[in-house]
Residue frames as qw, qx, qy, qz and C-alpha x, y, z in Angstrom:
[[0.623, 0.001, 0.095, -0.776, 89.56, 78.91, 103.10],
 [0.280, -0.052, 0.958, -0.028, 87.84, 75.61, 103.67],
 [0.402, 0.133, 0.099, -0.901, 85.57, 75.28, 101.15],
 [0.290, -0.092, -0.944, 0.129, 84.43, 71.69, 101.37],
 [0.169, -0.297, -0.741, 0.578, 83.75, 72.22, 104.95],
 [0.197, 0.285, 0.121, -0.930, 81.94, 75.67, 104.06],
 [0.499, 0.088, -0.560, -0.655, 79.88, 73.66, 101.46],
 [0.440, -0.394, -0.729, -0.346, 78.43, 71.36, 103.40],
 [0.050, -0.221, -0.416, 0.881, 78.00, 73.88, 106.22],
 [0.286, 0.073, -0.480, -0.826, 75.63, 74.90, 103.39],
 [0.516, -0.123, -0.774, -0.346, 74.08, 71.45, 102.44],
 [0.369, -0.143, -0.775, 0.494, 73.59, 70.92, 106.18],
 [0.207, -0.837, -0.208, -0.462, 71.75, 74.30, 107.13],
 [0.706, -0.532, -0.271, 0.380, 74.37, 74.88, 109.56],
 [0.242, 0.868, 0.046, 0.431, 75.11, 78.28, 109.96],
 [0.565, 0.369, -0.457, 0.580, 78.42, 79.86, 111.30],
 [0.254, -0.532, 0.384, -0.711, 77.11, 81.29, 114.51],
 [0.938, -0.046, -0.206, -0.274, 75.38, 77.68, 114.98],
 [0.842, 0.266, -0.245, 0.401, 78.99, 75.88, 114.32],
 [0.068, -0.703, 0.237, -0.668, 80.43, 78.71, 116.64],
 [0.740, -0.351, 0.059, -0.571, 78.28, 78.07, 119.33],
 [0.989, -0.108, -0.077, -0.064, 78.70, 74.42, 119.23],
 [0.805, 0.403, -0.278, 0.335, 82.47, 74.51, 119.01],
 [0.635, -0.536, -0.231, 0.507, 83.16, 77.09, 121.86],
 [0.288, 0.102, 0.173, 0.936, 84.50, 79.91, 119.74],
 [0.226, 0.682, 0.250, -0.649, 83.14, 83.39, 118.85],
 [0.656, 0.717, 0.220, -0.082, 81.84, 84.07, 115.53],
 [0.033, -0.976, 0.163, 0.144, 85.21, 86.16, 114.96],
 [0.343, -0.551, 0.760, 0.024, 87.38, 83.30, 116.00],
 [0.760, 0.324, 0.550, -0.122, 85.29, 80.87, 113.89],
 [0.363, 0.903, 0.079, -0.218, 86.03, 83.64, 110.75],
 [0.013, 0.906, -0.423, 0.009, 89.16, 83.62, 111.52],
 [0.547, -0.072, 0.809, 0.200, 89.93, 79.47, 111.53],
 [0.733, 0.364, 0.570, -0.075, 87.95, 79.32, 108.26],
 [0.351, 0.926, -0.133, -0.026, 90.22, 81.53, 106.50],
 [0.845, 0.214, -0.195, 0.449, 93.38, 80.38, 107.66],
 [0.133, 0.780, -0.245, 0.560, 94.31, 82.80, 109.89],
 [0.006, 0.578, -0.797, 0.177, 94.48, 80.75, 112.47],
 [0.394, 0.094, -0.909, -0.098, 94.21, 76.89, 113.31],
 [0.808, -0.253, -0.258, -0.465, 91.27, 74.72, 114.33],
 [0.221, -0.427, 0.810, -0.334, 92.11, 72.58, 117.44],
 [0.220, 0.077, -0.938, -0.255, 91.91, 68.79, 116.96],
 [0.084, 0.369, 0.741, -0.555, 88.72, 68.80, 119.36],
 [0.487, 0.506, -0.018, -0.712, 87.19, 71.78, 116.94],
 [0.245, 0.377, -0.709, -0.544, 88.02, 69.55, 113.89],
 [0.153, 0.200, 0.963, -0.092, 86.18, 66.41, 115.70],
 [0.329, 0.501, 0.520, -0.608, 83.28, 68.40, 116.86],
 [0.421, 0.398, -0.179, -0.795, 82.82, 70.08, 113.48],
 [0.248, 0.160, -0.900, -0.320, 83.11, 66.66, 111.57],
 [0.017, -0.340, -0.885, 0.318, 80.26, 65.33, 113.71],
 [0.227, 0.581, 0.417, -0.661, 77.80, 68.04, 113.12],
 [0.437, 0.663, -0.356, -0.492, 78.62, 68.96, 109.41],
 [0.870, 0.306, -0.305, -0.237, 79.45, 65.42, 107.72],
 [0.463, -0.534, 0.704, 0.077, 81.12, 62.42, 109.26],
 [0.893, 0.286, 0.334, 0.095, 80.44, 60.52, 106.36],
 [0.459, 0.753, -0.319, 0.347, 83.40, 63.24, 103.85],
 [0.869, -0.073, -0.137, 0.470, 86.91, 62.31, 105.45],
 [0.332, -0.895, -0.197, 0.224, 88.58, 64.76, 107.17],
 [0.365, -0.336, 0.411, 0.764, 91.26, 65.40, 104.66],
 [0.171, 0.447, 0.752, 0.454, 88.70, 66.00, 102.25],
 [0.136, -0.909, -0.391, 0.038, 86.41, 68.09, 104.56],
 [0.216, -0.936, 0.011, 0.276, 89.35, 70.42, 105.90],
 [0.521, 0.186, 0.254, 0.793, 91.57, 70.57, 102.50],
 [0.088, -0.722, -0.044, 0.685, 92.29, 74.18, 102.57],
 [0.555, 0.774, 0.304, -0.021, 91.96, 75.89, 99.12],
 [0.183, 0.925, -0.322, -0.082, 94.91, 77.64, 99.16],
 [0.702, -0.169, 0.648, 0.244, 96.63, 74.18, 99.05],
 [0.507, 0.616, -0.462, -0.386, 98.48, 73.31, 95.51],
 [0.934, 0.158, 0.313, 0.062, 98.84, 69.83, 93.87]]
């Protein structure tokens, strides 16, 4: 789960059919990157970074939670 990205999806008022929408995907397929089931495509990762926060670095925005230090 990206929850960064899912926070400032939040802070933003950008809601997941919105981010969908904008990215090309279906809500389903959107569900189903933000869990980790499967992978965002460097094009989804731009787009999202542009709408939702280009100022947070993109190792920051899409650190996955289920990463370990």
């Amino acid at each position: 789960m990206y929850r960064e990205l899912l926070g400032e999806m939040v802070k933003k008022g950008v809601s997941k059919k919105d981010l969908a929408e904008k990215i090309g995907v279906t809500e389903k397929t959107l569900f189903n990157k933000l869990n980790g089931k499967t992978d965002f495509t460097w094009s989804e990762v731009k787009t999202i970074r542009k709408i939702v926060s280009p100022e947070i670095p993109l190792e920051e925005l899409f650190k996955s939670s289920d990463m370990r230090c």
